[in-house]
ROFINU-42947 format. One record per residue (C-alpha): x, y, z. Coordinates in nm, 4 decimals, always signed. Example, Ala and Ser with C-alpha at 12.3 -4.5 7.8 and 13.67 -1.06 7.14 Angstrom:
> +1.2300 / -0.4500 / +0.7800
> +1.3670 / -0.1060 / +0.7140
//
This chain:
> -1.3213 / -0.5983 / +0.2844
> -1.1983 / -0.4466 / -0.0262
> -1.4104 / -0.5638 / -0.3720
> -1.1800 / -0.6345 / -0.6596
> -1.1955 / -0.6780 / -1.0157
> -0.9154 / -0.7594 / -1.2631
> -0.9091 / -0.7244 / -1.6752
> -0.5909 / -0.9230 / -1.8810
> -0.6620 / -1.0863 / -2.1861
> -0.4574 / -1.3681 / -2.0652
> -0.6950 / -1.6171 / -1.8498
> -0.3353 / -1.7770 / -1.6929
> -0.2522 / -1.3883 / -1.5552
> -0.5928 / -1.3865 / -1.4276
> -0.5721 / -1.6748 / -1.2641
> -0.2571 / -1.5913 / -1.0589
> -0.4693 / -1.3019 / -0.9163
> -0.7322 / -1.5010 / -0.8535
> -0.4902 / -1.7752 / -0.6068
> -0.3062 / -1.4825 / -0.4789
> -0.6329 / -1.2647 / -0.3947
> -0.7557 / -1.6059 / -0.1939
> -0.4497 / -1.5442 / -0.0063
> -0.5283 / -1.1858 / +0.1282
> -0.8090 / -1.1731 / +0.3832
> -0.9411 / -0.8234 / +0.3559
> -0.9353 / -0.8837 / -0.0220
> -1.2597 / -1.0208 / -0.2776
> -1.1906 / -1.0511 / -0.6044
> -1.5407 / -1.0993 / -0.7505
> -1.4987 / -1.0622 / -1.0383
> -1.2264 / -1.1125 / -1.3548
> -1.2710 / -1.0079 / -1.7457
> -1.1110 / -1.0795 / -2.0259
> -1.1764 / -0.7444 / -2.2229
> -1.2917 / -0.4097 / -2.0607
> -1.5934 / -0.3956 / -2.2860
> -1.7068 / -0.6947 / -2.0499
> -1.5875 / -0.5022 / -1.7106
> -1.7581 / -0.1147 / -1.8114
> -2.0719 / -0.2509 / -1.7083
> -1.9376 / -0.3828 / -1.4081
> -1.7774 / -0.0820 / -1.2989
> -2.1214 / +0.1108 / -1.3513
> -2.3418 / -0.0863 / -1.1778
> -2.1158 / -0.2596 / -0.8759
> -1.8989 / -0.2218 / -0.5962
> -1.5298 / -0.1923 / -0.7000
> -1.2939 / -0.0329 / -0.4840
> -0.9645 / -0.1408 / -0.6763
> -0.9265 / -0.2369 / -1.0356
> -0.6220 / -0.4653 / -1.1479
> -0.6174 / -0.3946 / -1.5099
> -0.3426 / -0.5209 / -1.7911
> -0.1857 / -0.2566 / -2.0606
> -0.1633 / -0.4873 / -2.3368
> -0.5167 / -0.5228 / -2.4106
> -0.6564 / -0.6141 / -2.7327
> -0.9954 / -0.3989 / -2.7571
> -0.8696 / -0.0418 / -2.5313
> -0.5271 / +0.0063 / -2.4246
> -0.5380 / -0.0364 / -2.0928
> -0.4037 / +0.3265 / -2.0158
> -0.6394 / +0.4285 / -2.2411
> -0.9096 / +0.2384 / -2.0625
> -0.7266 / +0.4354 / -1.7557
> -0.8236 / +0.7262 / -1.8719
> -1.2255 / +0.6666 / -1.9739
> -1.2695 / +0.5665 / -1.6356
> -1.1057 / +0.8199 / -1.4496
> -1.3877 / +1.0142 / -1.3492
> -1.5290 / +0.6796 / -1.1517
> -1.2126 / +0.7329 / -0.9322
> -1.1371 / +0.3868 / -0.8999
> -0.8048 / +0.3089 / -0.7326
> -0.6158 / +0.1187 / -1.0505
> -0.3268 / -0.1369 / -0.9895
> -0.1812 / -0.1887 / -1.3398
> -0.0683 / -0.5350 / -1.4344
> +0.1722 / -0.6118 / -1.7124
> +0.4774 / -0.7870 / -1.8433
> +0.6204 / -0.4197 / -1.9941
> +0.8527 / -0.1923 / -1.7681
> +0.8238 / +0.0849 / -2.0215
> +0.4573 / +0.1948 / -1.9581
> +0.5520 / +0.2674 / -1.5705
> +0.5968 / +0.6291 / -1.6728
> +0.2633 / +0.6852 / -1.8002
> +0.1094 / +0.4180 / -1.5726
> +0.1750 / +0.6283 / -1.2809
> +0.0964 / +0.9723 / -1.4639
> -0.2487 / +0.8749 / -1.4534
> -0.1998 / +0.8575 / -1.0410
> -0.2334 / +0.4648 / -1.0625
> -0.1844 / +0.2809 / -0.7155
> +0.0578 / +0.0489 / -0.7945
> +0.2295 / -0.0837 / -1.0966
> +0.3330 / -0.4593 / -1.1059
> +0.5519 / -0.6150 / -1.3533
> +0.4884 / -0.9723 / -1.4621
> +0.5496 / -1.2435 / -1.3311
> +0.3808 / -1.0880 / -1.0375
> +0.5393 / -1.1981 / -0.7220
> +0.2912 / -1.2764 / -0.4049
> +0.4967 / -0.9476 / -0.1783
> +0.4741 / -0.6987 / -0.4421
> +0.1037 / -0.7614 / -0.4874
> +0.0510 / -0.8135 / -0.1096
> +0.2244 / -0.4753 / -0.1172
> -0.0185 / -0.2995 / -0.3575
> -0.3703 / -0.4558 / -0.1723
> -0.2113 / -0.3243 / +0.1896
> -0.1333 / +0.0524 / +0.0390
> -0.4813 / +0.0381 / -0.1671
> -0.6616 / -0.1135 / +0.2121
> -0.4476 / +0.1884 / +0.3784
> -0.6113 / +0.4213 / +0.1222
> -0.9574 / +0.2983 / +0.1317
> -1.1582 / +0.5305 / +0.3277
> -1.2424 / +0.4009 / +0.6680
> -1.5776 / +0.2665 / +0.8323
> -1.7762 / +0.5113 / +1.0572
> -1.5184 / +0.4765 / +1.3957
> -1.2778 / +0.3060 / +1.2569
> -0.9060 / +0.3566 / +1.2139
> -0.7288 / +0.2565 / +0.9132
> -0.5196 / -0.0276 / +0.8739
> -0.2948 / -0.2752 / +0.7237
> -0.2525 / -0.6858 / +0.7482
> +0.0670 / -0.8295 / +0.7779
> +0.2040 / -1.1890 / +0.8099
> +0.3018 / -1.2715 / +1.1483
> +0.4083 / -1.6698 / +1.0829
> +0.1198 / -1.8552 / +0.9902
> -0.1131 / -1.6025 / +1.0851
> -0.2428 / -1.2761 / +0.8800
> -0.2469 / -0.9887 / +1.2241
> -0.4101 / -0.6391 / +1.1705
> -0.2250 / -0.3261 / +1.2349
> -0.4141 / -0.0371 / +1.3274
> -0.1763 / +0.2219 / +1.1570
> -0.3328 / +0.4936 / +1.4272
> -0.2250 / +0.2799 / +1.7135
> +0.1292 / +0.2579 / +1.5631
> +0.4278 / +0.4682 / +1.7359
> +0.7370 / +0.3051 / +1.5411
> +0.8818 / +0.0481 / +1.3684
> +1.2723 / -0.0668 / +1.3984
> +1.4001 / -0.2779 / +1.0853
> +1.6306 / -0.6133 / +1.2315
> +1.8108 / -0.8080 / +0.9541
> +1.5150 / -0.9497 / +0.7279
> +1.2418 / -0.8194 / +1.0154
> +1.0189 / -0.5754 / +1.1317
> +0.9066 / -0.4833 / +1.4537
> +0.5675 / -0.2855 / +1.4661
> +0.5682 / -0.1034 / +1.8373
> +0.1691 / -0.0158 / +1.8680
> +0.0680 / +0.1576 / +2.1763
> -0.0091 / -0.1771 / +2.3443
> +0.1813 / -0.4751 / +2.1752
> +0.4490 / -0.5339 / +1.9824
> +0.3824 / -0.7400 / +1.5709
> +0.6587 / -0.8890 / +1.3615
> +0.6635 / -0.9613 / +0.9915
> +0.9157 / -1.0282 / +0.7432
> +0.9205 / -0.7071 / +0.5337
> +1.1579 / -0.4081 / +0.4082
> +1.1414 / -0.0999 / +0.6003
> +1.1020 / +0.0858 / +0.2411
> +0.8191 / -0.1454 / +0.1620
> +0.6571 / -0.0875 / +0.4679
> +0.7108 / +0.3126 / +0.4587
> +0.5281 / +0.2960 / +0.1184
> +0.2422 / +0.1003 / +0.2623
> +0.1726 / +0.3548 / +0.5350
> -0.0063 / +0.6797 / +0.5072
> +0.3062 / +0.8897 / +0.3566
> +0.1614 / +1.2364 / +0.5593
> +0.1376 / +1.0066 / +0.9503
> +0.4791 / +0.8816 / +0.8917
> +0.8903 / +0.9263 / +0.8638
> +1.2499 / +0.7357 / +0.8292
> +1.4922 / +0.8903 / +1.0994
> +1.7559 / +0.6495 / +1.1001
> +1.8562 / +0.3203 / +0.8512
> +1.6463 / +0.0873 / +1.0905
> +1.3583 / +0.3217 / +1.2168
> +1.0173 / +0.4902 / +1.0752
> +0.8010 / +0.6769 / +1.3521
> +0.4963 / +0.8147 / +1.3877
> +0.4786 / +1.2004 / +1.3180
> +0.1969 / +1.2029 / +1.5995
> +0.3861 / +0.9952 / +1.8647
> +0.6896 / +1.2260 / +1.8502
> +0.7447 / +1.4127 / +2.1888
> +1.0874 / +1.5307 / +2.1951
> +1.3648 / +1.5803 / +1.9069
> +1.7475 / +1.6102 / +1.9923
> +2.0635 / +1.6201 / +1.8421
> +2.0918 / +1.2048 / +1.7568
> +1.7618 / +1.0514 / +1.8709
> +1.3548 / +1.1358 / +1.9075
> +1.1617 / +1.0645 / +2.2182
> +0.8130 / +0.8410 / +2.0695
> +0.6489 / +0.7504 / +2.3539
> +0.8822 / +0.6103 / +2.6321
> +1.1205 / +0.4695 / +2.3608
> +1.3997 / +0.6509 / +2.2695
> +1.4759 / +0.6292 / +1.9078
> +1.8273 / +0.7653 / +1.7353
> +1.7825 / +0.9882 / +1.4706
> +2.0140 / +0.9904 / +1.1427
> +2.1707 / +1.2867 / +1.0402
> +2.0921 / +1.2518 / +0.7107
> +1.7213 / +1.2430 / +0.7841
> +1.7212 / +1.5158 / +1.0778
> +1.6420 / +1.7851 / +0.8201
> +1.3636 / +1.6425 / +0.6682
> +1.2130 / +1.5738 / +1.0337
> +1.2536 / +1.9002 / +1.1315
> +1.0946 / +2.0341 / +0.8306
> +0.7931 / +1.8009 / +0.8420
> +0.7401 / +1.8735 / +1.2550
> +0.8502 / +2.2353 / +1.2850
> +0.8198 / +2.4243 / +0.9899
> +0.4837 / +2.2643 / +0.8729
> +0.3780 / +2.2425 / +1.2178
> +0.2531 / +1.8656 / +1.2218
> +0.1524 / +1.7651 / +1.5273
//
């Protein structure tokens, strides 16, 4: 379970993060603040391990709040209705950057990569939730060996079943540990691991043979041969 706090000045942004975070099961939001003068104490003395914080703030800037509480190396999700502080927003290594009105994916999207990115429990492997019709279904990201993109669907091949969800393969490639994974073709994303054999159009993962775009053979081959992933 990841413990969440969130800082706009606005108490109607707050309370969209407060329905959506009810919606994400490995997600608490505990607790919200209206200025960060209110949430410094908070971040001293509790358990945070992602902050959703707005720019626009009326006490500290909210990059500027960024950067006094850096050295807590809190995992920051910035919130706010103006495209123009992206730039700087993500110069300060922030997690995600959402643009108001925050839609229900992209946030989903920002809790899944900061859950990826959370460091694990003693014997555990990390992981990621994703809606599978009504229900919310863990993925163990170690257990995964592919996933193939169909139409407005994903297919997540573990090592022992097979999960569906309605998601874009880009979305899905930023969600997942960025040094595990790879895109070799339009419709595919393996697991660096699960590779056993690389030819001229496809990869062997597994027992599933997977075809392999030309435009992303280099890339592979740089990633598996040259830097000697295994």
């Amino acid at each position: 379970m990841l413990h969440a706090i969130a800082i706009d000045d606005e108490p109607a942004a707050l309370q969209v993060l407060e329905r959506y975070a009810a919606k994400v099961p490995f997600l608490e939001l505990t607790h919200t603040f209206l200025s960060t003068a209110e949430a410094l104490v908070c971040l001293h003395t509790e358990r945070v391990d992602l902050l959703f914080l707005d720019i626009q703030m009326p006490d500290v800037h909210g990059l500027e709040f960024a950067r006094l509480v850096a050295p807590l190396q809190k995992p920051i999700v910035f919130t706010t209705a103006y495209a123009e502080h992206a730039v700087a927003g993500f110069s300060l290594q922030a997690l995600d950057y959402l643009l108001k009105p925050i839609e229900f994916g992209r946030f989903l999207q920002a809790c899944n990569r900061a859950y990826a990115q959370a460091p694990p429990a003693p014997e555990s492997s990390p992981g990621i939730f994703v809606k599978d019709g009504y229900d919310w279904i863990r993925v163990n990201v170690g257990q995964v060996l592919y996933i193939q993109s169909d139409t407005n669907l994903l297919f997540i091949h573990e090592q022992d079943r097979q999960v569906s969800t309605r998601m874009t393969l880009a979305d899905m490639l930023d969600t997942l540990p960025a040094d595990e994974f790879i895109r070799v073709h339009k419709s595919y994303i393996v697991a660096l691991k699960a590779i056993r054999k690389i030819e001229r159009h496809q990869v062997t993962v597994g027992t599933a043979t997977i075809p392999l775009a030309e435009s992303y053979r280099q890339a592979l081959q740089d990633r598996l041969l040259k830097k000697n992933i295994r």
